[in-house]
N, CA, C and O atoms as CSV, one atom per row, in Angstrom:
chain,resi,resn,atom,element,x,y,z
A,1,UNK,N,N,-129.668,-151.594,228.931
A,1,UNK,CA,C,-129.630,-150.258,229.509
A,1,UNK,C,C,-128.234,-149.633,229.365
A,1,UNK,O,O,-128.037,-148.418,229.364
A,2,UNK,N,N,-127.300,-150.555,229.245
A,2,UNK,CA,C,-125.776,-149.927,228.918
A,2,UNK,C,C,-125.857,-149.331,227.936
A,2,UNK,O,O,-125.463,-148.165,227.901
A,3,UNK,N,N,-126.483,-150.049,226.654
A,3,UNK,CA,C,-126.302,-149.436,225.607
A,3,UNK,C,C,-126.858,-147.898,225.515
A,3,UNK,O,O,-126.589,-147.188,224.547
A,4,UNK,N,N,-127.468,-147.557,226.353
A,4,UNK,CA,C,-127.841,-146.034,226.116
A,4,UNK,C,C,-127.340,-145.429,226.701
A,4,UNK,O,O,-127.880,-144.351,226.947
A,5,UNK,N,N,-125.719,-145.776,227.428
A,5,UNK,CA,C,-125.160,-144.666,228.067
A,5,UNK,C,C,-124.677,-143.796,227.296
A,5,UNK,O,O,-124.693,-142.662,227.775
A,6,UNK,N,N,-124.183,-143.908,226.116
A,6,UNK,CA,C,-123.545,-142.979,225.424
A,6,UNK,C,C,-124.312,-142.012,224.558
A,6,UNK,O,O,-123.719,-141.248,223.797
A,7,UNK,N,N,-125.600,-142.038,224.665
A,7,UNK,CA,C,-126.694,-141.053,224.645
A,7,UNK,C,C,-126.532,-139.480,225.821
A,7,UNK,O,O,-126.557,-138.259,225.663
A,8,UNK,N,N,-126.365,-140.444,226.984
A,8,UNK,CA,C,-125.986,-139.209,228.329
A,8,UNK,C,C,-124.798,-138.541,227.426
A,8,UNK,O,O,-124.935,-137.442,226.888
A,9,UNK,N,N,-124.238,-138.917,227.376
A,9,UNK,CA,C,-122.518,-138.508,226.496
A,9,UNK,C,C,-123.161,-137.498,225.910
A,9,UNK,O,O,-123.068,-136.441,226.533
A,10,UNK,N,N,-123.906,-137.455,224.728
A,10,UNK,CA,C,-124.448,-136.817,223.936
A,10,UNK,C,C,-124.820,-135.726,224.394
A,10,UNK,O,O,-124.582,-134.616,223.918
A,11,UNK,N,N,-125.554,-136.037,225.545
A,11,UNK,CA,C,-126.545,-134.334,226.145
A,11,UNK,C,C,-125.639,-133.263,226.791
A,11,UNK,O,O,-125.714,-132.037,226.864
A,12,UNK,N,N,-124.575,-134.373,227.323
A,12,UNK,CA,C,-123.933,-133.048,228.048
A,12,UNK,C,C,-122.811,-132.518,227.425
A,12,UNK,O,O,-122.161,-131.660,228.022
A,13,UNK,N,N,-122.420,-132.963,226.115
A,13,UNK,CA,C,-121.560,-132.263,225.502
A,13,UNK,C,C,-121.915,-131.559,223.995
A,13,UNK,O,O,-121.977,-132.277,222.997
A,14,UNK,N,N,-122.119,-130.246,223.924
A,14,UNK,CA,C,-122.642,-129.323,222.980
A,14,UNK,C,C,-122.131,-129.928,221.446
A,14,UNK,O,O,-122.805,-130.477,220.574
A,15,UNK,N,N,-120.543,-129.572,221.484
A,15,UNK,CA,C,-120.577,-130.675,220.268
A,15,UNK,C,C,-120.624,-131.017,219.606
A,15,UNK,O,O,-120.634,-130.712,218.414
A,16,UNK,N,N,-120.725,-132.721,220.812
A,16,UNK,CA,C,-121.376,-133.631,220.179
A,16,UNK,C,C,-122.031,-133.980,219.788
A,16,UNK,O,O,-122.038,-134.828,218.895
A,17,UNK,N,N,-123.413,-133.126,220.643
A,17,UNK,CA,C,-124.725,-132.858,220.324
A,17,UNK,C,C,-124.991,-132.320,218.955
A,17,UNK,O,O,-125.876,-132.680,218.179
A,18,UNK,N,N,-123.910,-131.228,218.753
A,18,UNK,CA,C,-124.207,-131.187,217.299
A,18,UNK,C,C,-123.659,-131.716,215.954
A,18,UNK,O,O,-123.713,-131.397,214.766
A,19,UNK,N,N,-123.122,-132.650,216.695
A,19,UNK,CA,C,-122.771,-133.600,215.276
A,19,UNK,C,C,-123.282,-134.156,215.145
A,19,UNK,O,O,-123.410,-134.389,213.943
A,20,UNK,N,N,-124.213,-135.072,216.140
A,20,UNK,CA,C,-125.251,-136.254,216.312
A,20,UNK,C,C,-126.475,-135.164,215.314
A,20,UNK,O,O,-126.582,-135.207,214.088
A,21,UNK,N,N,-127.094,-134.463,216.034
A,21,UNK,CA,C,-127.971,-133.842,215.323
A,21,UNK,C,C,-127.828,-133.528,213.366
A,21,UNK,O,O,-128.616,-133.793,212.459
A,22,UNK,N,N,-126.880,-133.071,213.363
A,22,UNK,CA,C,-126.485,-133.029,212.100
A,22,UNK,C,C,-126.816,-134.212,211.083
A,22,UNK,O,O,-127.392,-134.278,209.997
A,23,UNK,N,N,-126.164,-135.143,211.963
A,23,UNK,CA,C,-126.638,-136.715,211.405
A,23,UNK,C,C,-127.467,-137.268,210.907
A,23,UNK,O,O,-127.747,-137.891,209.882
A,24,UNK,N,N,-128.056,-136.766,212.312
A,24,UNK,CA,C,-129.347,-137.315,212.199
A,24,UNK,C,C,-130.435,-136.740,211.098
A,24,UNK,O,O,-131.325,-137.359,210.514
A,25,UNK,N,N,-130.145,-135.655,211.030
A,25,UNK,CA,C,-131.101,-134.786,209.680
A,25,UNK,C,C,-130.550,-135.033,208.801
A,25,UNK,O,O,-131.349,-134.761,207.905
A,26,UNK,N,N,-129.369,-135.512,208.195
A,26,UNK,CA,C,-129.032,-135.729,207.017
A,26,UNK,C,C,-129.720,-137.163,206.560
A,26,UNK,O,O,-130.201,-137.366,205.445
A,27,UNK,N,N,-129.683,-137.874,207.372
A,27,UNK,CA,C,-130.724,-139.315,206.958
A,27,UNK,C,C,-131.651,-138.786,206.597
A,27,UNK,O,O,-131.325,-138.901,205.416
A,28,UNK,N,N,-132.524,-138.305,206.545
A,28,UNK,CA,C,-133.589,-137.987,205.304
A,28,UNK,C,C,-132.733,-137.578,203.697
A,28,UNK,O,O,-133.107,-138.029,202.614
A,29,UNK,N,N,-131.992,-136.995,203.813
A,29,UNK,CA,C,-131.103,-136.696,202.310
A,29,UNK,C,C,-130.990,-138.290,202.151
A,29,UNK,O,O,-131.764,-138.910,201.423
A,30,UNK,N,N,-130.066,-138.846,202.817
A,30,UNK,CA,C,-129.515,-140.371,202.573
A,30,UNK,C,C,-130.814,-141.270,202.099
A,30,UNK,O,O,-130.772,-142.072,201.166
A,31,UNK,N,N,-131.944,-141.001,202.885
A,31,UNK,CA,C,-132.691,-141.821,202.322
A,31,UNK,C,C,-133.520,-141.656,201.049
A,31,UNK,O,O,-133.996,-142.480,200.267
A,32,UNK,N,N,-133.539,-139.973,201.108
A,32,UNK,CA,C,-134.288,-139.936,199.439
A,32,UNK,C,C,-133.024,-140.396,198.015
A,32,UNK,O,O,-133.291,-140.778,196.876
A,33,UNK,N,N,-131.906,-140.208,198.542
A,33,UNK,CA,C,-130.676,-140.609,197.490
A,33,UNK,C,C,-131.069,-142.093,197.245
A,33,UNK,O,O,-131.159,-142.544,196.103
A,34,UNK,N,N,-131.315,-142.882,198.428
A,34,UNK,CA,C,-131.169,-144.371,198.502
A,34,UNK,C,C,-132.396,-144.720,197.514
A,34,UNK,O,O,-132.222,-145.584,196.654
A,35,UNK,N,N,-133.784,-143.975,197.643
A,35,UNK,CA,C,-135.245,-143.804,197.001
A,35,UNK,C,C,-134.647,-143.906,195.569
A,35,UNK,O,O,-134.939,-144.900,194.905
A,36,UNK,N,N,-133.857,-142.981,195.058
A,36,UNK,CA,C,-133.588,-142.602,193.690
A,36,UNK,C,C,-133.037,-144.039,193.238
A,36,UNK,O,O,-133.659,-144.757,192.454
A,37,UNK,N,N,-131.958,-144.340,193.741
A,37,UNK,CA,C,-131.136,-145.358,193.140
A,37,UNK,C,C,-131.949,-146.729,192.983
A,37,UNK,O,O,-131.941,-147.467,191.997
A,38,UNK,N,N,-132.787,-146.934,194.414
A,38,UNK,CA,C,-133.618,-148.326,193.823
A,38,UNK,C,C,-134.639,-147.909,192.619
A,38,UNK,O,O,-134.823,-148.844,191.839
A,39,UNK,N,N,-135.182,-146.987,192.370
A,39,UNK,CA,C,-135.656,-146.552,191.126
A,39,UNK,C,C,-135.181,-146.653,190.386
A,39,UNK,O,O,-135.949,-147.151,189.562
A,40,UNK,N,N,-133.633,-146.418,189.686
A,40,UNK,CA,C,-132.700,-146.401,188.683
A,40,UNK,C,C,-132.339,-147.902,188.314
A,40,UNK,O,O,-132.178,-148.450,187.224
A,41,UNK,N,N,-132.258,-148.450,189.856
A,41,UNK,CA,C,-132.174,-149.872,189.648
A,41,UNK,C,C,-132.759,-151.167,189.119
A,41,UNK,O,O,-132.365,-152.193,188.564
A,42,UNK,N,N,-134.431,-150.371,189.765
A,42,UNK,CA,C,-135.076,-151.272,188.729
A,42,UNK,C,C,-136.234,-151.025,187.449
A,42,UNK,O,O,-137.176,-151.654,186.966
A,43,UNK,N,N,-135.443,-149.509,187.193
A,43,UNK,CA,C,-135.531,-149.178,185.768
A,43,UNK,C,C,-134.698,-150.093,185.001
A,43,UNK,O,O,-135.047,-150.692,183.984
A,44,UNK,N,N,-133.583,-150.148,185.569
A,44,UNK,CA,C,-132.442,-151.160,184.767
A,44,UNK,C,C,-132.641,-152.463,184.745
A,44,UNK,O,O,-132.301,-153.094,183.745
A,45,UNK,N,N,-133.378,-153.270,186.122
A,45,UNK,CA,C,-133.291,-154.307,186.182
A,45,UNK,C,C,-134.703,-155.062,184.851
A,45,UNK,O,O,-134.738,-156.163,184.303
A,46,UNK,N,N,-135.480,-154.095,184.776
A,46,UNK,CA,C,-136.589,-154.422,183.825
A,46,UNK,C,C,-136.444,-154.311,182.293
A,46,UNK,O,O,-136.948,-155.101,181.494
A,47,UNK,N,N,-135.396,-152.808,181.857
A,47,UNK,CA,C,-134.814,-153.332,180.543
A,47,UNK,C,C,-133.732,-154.712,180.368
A,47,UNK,O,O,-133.525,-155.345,179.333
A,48,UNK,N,N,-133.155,-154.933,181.678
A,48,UNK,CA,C,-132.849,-155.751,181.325
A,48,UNK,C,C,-132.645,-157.628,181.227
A,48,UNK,O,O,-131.830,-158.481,180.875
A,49,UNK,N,N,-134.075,-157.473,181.839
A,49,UNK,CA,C,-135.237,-158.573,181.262
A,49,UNK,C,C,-135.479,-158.081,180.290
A,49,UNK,O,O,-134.577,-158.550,179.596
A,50,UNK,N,N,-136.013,-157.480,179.680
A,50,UNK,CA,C,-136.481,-157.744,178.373
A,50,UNK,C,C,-135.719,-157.737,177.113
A,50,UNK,O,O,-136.305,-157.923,176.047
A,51,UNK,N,N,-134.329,-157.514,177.173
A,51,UNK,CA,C,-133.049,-157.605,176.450
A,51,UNK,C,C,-132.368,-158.927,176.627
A,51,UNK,O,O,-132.058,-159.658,175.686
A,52,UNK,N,N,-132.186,-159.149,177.696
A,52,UNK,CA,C,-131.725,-160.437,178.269
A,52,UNK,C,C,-132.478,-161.647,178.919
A,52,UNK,O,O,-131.920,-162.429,179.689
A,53,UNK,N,N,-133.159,-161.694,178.724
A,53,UNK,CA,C,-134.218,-162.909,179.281
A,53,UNK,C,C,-134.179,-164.390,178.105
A,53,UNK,O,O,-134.629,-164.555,176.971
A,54,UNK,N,N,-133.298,-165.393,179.192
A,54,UNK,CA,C,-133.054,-166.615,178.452
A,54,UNK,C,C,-132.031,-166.859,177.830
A,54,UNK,O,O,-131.823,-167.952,177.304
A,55,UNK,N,N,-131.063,-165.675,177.785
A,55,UNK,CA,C,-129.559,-165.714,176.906
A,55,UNK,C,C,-128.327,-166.319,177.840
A,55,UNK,O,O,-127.433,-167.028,177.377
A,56,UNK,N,N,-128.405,-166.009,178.926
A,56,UNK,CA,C,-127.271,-166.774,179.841
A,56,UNK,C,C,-127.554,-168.110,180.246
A,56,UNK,O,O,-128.176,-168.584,181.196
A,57,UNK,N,N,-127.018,-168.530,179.405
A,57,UNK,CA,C,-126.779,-170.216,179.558
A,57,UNK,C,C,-125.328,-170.578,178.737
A,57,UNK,O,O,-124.588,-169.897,178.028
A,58,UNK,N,N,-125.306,-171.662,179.085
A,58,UNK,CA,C,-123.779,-172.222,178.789
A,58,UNK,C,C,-124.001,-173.791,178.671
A,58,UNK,O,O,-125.059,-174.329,178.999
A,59,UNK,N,N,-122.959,-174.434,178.198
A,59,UNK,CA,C,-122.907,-175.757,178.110
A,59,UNK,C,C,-121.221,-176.277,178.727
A,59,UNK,O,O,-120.111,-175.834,178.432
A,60,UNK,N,N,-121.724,-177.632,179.890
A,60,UNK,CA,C,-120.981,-177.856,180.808
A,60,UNK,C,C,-119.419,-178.244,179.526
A,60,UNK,O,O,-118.259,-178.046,179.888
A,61,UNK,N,N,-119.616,-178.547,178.736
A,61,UNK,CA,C,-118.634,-179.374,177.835
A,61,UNK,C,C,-118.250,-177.016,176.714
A,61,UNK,O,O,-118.957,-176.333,175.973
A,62,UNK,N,N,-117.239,-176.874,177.149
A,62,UNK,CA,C,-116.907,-175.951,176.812
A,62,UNK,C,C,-116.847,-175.662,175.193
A,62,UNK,O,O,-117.053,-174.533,174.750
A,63,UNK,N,N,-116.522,-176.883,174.282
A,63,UNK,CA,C,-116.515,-176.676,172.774
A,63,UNK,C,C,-118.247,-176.233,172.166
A,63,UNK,O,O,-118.258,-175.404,171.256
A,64,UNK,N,N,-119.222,-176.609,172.509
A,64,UNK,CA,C,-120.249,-176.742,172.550
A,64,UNK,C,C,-120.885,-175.151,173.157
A,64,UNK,O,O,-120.977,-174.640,174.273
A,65,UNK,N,N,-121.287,-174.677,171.582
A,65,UNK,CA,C,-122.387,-173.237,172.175
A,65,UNK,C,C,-123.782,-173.314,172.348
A,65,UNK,O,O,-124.242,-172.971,173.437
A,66,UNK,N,N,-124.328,-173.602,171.696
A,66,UNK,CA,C,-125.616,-174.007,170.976
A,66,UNK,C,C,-126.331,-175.052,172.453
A,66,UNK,O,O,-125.676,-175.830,173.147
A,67,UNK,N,N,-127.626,-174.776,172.568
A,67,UNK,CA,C,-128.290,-175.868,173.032
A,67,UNK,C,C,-128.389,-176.962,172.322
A,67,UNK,O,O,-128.185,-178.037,172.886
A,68,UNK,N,N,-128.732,-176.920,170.896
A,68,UNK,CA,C,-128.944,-177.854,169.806
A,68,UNK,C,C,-127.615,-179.188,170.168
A,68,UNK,O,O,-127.834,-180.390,170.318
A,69,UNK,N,N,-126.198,-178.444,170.235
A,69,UNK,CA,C,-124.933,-178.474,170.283
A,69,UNK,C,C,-124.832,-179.910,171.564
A,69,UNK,O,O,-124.247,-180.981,171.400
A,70,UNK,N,N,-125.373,-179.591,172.421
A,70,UNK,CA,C,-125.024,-179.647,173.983
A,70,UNK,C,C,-125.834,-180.789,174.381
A,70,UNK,O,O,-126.661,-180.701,175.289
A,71,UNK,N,N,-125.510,-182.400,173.397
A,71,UNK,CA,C,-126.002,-183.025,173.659
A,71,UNK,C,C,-125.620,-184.873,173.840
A,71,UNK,O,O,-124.968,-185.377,172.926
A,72,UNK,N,N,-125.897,-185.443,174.591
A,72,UNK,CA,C,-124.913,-186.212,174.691
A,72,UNK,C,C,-123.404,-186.307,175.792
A,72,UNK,O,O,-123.316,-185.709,176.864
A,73,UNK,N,N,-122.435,-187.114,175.254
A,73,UNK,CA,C,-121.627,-187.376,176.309
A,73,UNK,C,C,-120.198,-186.299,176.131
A,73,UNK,O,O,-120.363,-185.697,175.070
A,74,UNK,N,N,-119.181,-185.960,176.642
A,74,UNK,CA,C,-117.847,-185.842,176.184
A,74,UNK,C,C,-116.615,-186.095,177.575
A,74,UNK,O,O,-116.739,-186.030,178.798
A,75,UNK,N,N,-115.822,-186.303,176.961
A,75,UNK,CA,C,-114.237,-186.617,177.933
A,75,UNK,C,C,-113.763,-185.067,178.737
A,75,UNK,O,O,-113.448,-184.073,178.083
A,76,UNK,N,N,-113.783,-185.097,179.841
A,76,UNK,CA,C,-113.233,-184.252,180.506
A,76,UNK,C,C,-111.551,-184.545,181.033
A,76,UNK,O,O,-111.298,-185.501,181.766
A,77,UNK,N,N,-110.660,-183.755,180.635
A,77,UNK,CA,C,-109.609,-184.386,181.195
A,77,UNK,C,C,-109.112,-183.225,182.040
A,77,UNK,O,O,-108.876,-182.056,181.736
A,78,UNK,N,N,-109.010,-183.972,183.340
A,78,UNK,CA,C,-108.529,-183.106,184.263
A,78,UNK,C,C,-107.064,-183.443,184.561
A,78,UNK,O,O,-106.992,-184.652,184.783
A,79,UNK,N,N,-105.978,-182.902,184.644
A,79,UNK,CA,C,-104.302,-183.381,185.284
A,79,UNK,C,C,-104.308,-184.717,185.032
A,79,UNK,O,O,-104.333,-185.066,183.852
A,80,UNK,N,N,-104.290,-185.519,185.871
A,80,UNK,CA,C,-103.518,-186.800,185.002
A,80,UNK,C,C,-104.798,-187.586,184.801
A,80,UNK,O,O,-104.473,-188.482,184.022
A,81,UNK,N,N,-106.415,-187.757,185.169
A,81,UNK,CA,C,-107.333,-188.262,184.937
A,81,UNK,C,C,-108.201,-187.646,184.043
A,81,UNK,O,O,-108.377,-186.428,184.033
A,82,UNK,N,N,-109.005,-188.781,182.949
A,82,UNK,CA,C,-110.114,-188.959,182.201
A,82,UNK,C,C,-111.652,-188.709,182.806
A,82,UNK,O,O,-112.048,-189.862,182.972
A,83,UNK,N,N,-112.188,-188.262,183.014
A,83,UNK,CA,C,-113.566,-188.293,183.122
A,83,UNK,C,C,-114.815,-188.228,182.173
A,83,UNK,O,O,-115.154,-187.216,181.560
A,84,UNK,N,N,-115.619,-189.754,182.124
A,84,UNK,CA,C,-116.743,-189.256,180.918
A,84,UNK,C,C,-117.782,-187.962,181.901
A,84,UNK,O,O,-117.912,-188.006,183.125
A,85,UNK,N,N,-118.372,-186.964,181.049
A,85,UNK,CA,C,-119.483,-186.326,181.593
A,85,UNK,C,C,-120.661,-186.103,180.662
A,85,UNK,O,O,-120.390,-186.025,179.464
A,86,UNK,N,N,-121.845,-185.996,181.011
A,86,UNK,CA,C,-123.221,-185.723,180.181
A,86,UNK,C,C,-122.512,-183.782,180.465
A,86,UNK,O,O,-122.017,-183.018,181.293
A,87,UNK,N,N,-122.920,-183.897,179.240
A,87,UNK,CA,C,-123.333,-182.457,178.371
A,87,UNK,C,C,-124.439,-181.995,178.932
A,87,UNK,O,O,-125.479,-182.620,178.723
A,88,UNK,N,N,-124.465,-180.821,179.753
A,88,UNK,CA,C,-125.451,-180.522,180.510
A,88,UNK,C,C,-125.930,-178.509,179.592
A,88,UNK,O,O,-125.179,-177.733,179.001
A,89,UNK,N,N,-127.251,-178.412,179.877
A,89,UNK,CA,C,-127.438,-176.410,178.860
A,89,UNK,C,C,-127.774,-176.192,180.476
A,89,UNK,O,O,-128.707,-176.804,180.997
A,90,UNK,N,N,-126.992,-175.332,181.173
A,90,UNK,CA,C,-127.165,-174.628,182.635
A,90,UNK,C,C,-127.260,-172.976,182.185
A,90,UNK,O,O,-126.995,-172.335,181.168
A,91,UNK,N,N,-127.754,-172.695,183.436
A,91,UNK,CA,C,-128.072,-170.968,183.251
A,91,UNK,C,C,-126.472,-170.717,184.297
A,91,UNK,O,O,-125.759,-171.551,184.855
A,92,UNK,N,N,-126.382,-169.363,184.226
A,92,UNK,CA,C,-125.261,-169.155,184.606
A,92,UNK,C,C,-125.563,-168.475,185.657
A,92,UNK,O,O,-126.657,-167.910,185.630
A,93,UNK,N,N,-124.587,-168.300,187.055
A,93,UNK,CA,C,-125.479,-168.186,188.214
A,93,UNK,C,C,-125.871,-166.585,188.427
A,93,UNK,O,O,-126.578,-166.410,189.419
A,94,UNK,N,N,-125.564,-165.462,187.727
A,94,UNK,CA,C,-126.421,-164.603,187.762
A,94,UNK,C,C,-126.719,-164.311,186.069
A,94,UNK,O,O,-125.919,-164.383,185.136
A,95,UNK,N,N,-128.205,-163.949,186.057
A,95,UNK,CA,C,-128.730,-164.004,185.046
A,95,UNK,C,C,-129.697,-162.518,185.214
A,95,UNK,O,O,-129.550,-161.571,185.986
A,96,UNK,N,N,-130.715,-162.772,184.157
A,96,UNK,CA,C,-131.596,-161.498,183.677
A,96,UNK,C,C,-133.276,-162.093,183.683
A,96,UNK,O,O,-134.328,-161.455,183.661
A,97,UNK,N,N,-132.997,-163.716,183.727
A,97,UNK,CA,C,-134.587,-164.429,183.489
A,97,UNK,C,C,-135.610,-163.419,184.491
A,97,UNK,O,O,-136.694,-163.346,183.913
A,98,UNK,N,N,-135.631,-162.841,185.430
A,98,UNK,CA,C,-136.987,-162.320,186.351
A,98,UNK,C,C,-135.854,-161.134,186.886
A,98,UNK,O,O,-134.632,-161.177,187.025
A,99,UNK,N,N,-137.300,-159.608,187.209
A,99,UNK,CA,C,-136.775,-158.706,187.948
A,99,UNK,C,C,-136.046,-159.038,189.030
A,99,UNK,O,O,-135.087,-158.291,189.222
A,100,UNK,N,N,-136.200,-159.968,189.847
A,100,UNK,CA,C,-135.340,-159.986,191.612
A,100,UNK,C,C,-133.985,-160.519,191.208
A,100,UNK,O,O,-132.970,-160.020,191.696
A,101,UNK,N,N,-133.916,-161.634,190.228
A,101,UNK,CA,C,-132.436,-162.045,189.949
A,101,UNK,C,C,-131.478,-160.705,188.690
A,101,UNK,O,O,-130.268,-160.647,188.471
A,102,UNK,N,N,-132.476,-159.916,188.171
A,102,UNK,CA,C,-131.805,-159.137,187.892
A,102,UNK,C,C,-131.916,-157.940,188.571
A,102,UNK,O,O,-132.028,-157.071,187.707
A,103,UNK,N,N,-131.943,-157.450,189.655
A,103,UNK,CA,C,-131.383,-156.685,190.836
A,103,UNK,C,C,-130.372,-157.109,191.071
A,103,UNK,O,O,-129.370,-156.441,190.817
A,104,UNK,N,N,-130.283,-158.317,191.617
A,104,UNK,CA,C,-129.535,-158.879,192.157
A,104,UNK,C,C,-127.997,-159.279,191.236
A,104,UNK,O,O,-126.932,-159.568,191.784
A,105,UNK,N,N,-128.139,-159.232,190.315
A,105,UNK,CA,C,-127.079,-158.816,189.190
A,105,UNK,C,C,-126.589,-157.844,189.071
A,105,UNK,O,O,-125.372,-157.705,189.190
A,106,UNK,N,N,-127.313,-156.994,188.830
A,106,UNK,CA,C,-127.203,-155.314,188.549
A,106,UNK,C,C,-126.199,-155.082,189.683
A,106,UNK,O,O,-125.014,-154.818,189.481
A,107,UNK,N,N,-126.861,-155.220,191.094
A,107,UNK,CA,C,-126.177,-155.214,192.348
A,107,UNK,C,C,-124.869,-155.321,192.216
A,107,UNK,O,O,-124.084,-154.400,192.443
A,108,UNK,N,N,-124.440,-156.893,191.695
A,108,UNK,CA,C,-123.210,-157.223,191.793
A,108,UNK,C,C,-122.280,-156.765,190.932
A,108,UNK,O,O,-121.066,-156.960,190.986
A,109,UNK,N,N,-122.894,-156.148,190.136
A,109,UNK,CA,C,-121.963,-155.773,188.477
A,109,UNK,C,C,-122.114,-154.412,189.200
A,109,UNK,O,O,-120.962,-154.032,188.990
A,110,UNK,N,N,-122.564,-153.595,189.758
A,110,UNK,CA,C,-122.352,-152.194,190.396
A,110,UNK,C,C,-121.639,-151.882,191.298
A,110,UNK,O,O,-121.154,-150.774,191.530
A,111,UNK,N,N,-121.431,-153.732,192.390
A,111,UNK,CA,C,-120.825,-153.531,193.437
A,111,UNK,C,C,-119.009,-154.098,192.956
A,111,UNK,O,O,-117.943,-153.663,193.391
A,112,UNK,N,N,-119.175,-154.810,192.286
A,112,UNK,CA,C,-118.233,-155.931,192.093
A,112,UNK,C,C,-117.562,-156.488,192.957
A,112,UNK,O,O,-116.341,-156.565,193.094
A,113,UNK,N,N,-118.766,-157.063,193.819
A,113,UNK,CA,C,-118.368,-157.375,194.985
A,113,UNK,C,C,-118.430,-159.123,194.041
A,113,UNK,O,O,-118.946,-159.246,192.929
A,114,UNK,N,N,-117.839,-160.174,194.758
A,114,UNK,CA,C,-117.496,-161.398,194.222
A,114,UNK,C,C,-116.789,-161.513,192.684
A,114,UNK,O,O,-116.444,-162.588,192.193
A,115,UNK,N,N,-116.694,-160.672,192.260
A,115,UNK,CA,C,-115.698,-160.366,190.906
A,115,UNK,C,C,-114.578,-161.094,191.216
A,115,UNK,O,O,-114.141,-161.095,192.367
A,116,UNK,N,N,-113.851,-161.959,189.976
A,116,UNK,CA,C,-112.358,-162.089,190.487
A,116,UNK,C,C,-111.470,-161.345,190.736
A,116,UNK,O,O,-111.843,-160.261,190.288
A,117,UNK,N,N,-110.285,-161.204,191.279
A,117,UNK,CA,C,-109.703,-159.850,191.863
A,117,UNK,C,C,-108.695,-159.877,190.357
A,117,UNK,O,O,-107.890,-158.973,190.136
């Protein structure tokens, strides 16, 4: 019930009242903008499945492009230690294989949010 005190706030000061109001009608603009963009988004996210579907992958052993390539053992040397490792063909963690993971790409390449700085 606290939380709606600052509603009273609202009524009795003109205003404020009309900034709130203002607001509040502009969320319909905000939301048909928001309408457009997931449209745009997964206009994009569907060309690009079908451009990119199955190409992001990599091989854990860096000399190695090729799946063909990427097979077997190699030496990892990290600072002063040797490590043997299996040669692994991984997808890379955002990809294009299905519409939801490419939203979810698109997203991040739009937001560049987790990008290195």
């Amino acid at each position: 019930l606290r939380v709606l005190r600052p509603l009273k706030t609202i009524k009795r000061l003109p205003k404020l009242k009309a900034v709130f109001d203002c607001v509040v009608t502009s969320l319909k603009n905000v939301f048909n903008i928001l309408i457009v963009y997931k449209l745009f988004m997964f206009i994009f996210a569907v060309i690009a499945v079908q451009l990119f579907k199955g190409k992001f992958f990599y091989c854990t052993d860096g000399s190695k492009d090729t799946e063909k390539e990427c097979q077997g053992y190699y030496i990892d040397y990290e600072k002063d230690k040797k490590e043997v490792k299996k040669r692994e063909w991984k997808r890379h963690e955002f990809h294009y294989d299905n519409v939801i993971w490419a939203l979810l790409t698109l997203f991040t390449v739009s937001t560049g949010e987790g990008w290195p700085q």
